[in-house]
C-alpha positions as CSV (number, residue, x, y, z in Angstrom):
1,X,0.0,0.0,0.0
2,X,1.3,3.5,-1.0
3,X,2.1,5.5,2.4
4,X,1.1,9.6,2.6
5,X,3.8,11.5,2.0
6,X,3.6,13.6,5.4
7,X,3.2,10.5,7.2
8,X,7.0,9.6,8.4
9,X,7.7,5.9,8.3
10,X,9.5,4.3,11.2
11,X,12.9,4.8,9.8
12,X,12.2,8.6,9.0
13,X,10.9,9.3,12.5
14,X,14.5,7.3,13.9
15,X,16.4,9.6,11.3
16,X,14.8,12.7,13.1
17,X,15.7,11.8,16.3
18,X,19.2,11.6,15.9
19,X,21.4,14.6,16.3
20,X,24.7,15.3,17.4
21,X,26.3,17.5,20.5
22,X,28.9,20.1,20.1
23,X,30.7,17.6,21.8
24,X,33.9,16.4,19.7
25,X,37.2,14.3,20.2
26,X,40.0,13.8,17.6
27,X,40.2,11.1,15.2
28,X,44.1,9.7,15.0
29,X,45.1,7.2,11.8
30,X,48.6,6.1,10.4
31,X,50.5,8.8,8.8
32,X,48.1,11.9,9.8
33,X,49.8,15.7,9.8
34,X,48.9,17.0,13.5
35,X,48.4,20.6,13.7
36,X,47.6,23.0,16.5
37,X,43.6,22.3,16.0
38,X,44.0,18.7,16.6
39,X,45.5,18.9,19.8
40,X,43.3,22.0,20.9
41,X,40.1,19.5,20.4
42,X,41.9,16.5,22.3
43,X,42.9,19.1,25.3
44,X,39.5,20.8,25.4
45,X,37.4,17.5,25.0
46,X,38.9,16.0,27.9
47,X,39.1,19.7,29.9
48,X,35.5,19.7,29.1
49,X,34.1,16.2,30.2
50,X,35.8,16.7,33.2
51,X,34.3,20.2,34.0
52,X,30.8,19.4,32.6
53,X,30.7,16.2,34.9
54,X,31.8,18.1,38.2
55,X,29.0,20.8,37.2
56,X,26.2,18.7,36.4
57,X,27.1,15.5,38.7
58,X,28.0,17.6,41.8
59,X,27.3,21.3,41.6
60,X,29.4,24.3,42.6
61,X,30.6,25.8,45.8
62,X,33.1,24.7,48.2
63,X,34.6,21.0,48.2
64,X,37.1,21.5,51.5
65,X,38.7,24.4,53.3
66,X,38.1,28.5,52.4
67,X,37.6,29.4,55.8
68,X,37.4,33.6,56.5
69,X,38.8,34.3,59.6
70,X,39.9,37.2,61.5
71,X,43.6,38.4,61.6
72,X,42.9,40.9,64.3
73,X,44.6,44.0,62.0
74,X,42.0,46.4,61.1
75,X,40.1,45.6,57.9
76,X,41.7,42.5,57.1
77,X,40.5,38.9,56.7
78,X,42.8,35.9,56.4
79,X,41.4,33.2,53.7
80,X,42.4,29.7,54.5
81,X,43.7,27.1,52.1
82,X,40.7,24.7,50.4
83,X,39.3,24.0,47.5
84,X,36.4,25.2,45.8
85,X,34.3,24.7,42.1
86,X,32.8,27.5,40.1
87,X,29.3,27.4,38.4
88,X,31.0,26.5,34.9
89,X,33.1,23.4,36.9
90,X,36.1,25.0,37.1
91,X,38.5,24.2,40.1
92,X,39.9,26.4,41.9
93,X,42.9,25.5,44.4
94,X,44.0,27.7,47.2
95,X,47.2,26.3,47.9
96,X,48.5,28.3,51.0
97,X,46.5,30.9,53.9
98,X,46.2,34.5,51.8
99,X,45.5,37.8,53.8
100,X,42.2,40.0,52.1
101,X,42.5,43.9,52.5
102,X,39.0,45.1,52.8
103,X,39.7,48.8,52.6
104,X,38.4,49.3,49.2
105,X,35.1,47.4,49.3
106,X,34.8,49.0,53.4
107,X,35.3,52.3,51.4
108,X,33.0,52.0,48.9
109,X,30.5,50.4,51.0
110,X,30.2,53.8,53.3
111,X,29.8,55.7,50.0
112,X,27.1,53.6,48.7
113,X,25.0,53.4,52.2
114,X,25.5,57.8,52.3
115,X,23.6,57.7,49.0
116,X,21.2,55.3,49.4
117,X,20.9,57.7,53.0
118,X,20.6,61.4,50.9
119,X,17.6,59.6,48.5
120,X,15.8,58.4,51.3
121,X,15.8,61.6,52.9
122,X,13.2,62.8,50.6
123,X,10.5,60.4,51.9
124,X,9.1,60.4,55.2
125,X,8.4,56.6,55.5
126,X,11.8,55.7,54.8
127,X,12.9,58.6,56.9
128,X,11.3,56.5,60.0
129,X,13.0,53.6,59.0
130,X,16.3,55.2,58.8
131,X,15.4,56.5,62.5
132,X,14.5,52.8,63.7
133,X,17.5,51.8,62.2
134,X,19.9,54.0,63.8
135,X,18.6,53.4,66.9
136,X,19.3,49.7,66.7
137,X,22.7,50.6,65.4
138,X,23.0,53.3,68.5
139,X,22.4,50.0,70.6
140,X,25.0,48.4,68.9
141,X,27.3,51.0,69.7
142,X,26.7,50.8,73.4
143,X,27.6,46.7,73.2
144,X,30.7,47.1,71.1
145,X,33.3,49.5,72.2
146,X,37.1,49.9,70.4
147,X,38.9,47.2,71.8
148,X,41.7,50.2,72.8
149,X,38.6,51.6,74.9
150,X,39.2,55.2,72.8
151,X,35.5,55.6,72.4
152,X,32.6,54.3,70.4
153,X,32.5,52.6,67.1
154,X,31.9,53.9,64.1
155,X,28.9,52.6,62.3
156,X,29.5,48.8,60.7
157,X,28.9,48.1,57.3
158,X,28.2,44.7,55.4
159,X,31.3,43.3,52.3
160,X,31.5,39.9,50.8
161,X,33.8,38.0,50.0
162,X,34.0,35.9,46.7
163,X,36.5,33.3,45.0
164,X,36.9,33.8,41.2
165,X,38.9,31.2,38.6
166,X,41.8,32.9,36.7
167,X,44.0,31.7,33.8
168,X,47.2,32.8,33.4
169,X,49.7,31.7,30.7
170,X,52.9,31.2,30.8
171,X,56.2,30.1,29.3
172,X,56.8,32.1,25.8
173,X,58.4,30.3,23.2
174,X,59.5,31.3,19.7
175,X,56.6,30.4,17.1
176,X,57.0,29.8,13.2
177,X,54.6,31.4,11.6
178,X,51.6,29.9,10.8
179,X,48.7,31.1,8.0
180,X,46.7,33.3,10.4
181,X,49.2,35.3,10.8
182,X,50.8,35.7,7.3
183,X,53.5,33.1,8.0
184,X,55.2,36.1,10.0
185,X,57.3,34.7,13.2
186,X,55.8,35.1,16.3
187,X,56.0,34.1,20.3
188,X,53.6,32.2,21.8
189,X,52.8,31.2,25.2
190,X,53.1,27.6,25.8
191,X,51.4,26.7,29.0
192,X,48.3,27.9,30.7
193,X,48.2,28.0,34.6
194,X,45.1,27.6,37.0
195,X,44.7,30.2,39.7
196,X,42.2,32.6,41.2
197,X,41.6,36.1,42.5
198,X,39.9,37.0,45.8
199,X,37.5,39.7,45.4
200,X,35.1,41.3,48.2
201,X,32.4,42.9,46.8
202,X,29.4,44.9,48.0
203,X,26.9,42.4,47.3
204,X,26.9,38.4,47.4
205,X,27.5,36.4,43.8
206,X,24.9,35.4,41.6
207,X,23.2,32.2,41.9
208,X,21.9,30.8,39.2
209,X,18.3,30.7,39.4
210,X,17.0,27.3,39.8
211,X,18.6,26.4,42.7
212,X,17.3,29.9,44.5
213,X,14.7,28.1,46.1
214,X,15.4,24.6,46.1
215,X,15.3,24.1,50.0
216,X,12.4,26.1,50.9
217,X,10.7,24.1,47.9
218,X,11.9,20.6,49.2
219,X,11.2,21.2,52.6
220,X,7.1,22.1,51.6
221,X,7.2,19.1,49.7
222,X,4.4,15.9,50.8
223,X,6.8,12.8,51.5
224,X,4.4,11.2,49.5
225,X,5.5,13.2,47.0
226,X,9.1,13.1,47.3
227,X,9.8,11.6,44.3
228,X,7.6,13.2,41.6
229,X,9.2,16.3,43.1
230,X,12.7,15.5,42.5
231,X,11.9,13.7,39.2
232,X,10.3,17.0,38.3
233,X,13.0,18.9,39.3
234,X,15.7,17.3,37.7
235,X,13.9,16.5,34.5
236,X,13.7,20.7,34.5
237,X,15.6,22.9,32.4
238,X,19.4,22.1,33.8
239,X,20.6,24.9,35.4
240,X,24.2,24.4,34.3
241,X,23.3,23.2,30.4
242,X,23.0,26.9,29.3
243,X,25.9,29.1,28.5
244,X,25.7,31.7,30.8
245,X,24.1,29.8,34.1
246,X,25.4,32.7,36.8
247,X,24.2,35.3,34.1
248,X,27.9,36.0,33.0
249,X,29.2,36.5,36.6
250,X,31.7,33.9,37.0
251,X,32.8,35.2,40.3
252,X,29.6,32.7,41.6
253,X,31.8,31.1,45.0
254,X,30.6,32.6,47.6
255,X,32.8,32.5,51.1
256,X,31.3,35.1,53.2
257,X,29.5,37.9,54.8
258,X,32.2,40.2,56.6
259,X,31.0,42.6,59.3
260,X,32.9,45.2,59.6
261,X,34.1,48.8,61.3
262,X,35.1,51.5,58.6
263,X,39.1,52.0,59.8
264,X,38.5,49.4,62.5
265,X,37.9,46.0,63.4
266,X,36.2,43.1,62.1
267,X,32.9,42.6,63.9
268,X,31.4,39.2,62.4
269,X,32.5,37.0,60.1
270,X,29.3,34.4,58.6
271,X,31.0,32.0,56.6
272,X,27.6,30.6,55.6
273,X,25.0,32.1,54.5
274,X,26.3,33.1,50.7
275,X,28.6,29.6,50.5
276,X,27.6,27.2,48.5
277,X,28.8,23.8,48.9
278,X,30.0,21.1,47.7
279,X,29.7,17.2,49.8
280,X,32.6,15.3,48.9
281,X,31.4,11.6,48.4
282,X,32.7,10.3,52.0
283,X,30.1,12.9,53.5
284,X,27.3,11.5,51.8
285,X,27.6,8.0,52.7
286,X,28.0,8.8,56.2
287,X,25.1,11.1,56.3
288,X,23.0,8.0,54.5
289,X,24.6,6.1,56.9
290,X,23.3,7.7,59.5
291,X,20.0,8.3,57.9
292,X,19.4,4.0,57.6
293,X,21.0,4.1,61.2
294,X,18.1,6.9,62.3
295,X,15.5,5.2,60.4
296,X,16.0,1.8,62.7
297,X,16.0,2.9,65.6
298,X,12.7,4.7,65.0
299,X,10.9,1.3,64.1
């Protein structure tokens, strides 16, 4: 029997289901000429499978260490050594203790509350809050005194501190020409190291969007409804598939919230609430561990 032409056979519907990724690997054989684009595919095929799988397979955040701690100098945190992922899968390896200088971010901070301050001034509601505000800060003062006892602190304002991924290359060497650039000599770099930048900023990192709201959303959740939840939610849009999943800010590691005294001390350090994280795989089995262990004793 002769079939309609828009109705796709078997094989036709097979052949538009199958596509390809952007996903590629190099193709050796016997006698090939390797060039610089062969072994840029090998390097960033691997680079990639391992970056996508930590991304997608574990998340981002901390994986050990990064703790911000006081150094008891004025406007200055000390960030311990750890290790940490970024929201593209990037490591990034802090290989010894480094000291922050929050002067900057302290200063810019004051000059960004006085504004917000001079365009409230204009309304009378926010006026009052301003006045409720200061007196809680006025109480403040009268709990934390200057640590030489020379008189009352200065108003405290809130920085925070972020971990960023850096490249850096290294190791020029002499290049012959090649076609892109007219076959004229040239020098290259030849390596390309990992590192990272400390940053504090005036407000926390980015994060990405999906996973906003994925405790509140879990924790409303029926139990008889645990798992269509979480097949729902990971059959979603994947929050690390698209290009930009932190909206272009890369910086996404958050460490902490810093406390602080413009020209003085360090008040409070919460090296929580803007840290993601990251639980190695020994965590997890012992917290299932002691979920099965929690779960028998309650019978």
């Amino acid at each position: 029997m002769h079939q309609h032409a828009d109705k796709p056979t078997a094989h036709g519907a097979d052949r538009l289901a199958r596509r390809t990724s952007s996903v590629v690997r190099s193709r050796y054989f016997y006698s090939m000429l390797l060039e610089e684009p062969d072994m840029t595919v090998e390097q960033e095929f691997h680079l990639g499978n391992a970056r996508r799988h930590v991304a997608e397979m574990h998340g981002f955040g901390t994986v050990c260490g990064l703790r911000v701690e006081e150094t008891g100098c004025h406007e200055e945190v000390v960030l311990k050594q750890g290790v940490a992922v970024d929201c593209l899968g990037r490591e990034i390896r802090v290989e010894c203790d480094i000291k922050v200088d929050l002067h900057e971010a302290v200063r810019k901070a004051v000059e960004a509350r006085d504004q917000r301050r001079e365009r409230r001034e204009t309304e009378v509601e926010e006026r009052e809050r301003d006045r409720e505000r200061e007196r809680e800060w006025d109480r403040d003062r009268d709990r934390e005194k200057d640590r030489d006892g020379h008189g009352w602190l200065p108003e405290p304002v809130e920085v925070f501190v972020a971990l960023c991924y850096l490249e850096v290359p290294e190791r020029p060497v002499q290049s012959i020409g090649g076609p892109e650039t007219r076959c004229a000599p040239s020098c290259e770099m030849s390596r390309t190291r990992s590192g990272f930048s400390v940053e504090v900023r005036l407000n926390p990192p980015e994060v990405p969007e999906k996973l906003k709201d994925v405790i509140g959303d879990l924790l409303q959740c029926e139990h008889e409804r645990l798992h269509e939840w979480l097949c729902d939610w990971i059959t979603d849009p994947c929050w690390s598939c698209v290009p930009d999943p932190c909206g272009k800010d890369h910086q996404c590691v958050g460490l902490a919230r810093v406390r602080v005294v413009p020209g003085g001390r360090v008040v409070d350090i919460d090296n929580c609430c803007v840290r993601p994280l990251v639980l190695p795989t020994v965590l997890i089995g012992e917290l299932t561990r002691y979920a099965v262990d929690h779960i028998r004793r309650s019978r």
